[in-house]
N, C-alpha and C positions, 0 to 999 in steps of 0.2 A: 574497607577502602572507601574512601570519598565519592561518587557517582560524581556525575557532570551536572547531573540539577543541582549539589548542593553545593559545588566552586563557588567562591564567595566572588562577592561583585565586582565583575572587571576581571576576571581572570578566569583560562578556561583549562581542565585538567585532559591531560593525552591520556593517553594505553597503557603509558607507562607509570602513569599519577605525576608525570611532573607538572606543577602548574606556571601557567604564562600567563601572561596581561591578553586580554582577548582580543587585541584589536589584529594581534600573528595569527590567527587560528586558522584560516584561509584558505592558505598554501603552504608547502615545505618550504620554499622561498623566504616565504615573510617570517617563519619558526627561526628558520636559520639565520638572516638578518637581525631577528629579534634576539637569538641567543648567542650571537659571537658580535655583534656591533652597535645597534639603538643603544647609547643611556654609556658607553664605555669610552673613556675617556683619551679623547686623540689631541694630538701635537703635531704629529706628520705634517707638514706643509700641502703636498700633494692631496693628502685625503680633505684635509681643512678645502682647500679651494675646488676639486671636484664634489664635494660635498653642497657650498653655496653656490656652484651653478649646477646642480643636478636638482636642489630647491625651487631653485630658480625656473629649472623645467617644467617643476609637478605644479608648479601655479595653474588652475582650474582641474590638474588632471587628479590619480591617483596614486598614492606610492608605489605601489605593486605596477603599474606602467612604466615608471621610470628605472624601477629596480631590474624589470623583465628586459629592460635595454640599455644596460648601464654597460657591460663590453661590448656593445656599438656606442655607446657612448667616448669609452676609454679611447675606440680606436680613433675614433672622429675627431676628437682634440686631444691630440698628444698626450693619452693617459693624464691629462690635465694638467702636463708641467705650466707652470703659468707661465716661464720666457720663452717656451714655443707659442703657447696659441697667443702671446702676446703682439705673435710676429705675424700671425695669418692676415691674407691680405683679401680679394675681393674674389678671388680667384677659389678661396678655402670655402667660402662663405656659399659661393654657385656649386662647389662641392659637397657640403654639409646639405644644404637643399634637397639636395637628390638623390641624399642618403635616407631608404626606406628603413633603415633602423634604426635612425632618430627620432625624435620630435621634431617636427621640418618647421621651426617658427621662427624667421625671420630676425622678430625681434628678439627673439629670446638669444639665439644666434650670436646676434650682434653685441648684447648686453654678457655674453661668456667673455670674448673678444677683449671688451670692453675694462672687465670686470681681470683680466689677467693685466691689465697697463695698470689698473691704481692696486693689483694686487705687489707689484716692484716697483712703485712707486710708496708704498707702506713699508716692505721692508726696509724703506732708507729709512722710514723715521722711527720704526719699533724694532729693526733686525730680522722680522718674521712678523708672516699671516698667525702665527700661533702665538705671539706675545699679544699681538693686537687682539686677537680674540679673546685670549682667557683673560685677558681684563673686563671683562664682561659677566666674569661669573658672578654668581652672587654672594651675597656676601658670608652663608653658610653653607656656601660650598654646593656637593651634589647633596643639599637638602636632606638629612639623615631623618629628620622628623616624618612621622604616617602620611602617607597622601592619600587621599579617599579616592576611590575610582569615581566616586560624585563631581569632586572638584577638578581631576583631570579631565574629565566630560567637557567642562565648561572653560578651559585653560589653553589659549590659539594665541596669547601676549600675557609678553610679563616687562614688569620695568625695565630689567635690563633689555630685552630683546628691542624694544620702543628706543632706548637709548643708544645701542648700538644699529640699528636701521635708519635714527635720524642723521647719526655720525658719518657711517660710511654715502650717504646720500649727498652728505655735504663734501662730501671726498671726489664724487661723481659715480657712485657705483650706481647700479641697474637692479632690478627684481630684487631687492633687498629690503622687503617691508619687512615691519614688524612678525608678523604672523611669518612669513617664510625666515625670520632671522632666529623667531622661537623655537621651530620647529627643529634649525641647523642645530642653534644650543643641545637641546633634546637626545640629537640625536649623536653627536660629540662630545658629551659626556657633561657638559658645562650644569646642566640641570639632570638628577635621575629621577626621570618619572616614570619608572616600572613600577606597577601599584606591588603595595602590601603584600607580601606572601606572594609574589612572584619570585621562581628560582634566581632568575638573572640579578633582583635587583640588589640582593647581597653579594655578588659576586662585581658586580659596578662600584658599587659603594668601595669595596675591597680596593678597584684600580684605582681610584681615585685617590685614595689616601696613602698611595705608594706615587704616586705621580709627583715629579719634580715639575711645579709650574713654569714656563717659559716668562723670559723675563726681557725685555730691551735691553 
């Protein structure tokens, strides 16, 4: 059997020798997020938009913080349907505040809010948050070619994500740089970066090419 010193790079083996990309290694949390959703390809409307304002939260913080308070999160803006929190008023916002099992930032707050008006506003021109998005992928897909765990080290933007952050910006959207729009990609299946010889990353790969892309 493989030992743990000898996992190859970026990737770290359990108990059971299944290997995973190291950056799950952590917690069960982050194993479990890392083996049923990072890298697997969504459409859902509701995930798509709680997903860019849950990015939107971890801006300076950590995934593992945001993911440890994502049903307080869910409860706090409408499991994220974008025409409720599209509707909260000032009153939601003194609410969310005060809620200690969010991220209490104001801005960030305001910019979900926000972020649900040009999310129905989008669908009049694409039919869906999921046509607008997967036009973003790239152009071979969830990337079938090796990724080195060298070069996902160094990989926080990519074209598309630059391109899609400048867009929705000019839309009026909020917390939507580049680096948090790469990271949504990532983690939505639009890009799979499970390194090499991780279990998940053929099993990604697999949804991906059963997936009927959304379309306007």
């Amino acid at each position: 059997m493989t030992t743990q010193a000898e996992a190859p790079p970026g990737l770290f083996i359990d108990d059971a020798g299944v290997r995973r990309c190291r950056w799950c290694q952590a917690t069960t949390a982050y194993r479990h997020y890392h083996d049923n959703e990072w890298g697997f390809p969504v459409t859902d409307e509701r995930r798509l938009f709680e997903k860019i304002c849950l990015e939107g939260f971890q801006s300076g913080l950590s995934w593992l913080t945001i993911l440890n308070k994502r049903e307080n999160f869910r409860a706090g803006f409408a499991n994220f349907e974008a025409e409720q929190v599209a509707d909260f008023d000032d009153a939601d916002v003194a609410r969310l505040l005060a809620d200690a099992g969010i991220v209490r930032h104001r801005g960030k707050i305001a910019s979900t809010i926000n972020n649900a008006r040009r999310v129905l506003e989008l669908r009049k021109e694409f039919g869906s948050l999921a046509a607008y998005a997967w036009r973003y992928e790239p152009a071979h897909g969830t990337r079938p070619e090796r990724i080195s765990h060298a070069a996902l080290q160094t990989m926080t933007t990519s074209e598309a994500s630059i391109a899609m952050s400048k867009d929705l910006k000019k839309r009026g959207w909020s917390f939507v740089g580049p680096t948090t729009m790469y990271a949504f990609m990532q983690a939505m299946g639009l890009v799979n970066d499970h390194v090499e010889g991780c279990e998940a990353r053929e099993r990604a790969l697999t949804a991906r090419v059963s997936l009927k892309v959304p379309t306007a």
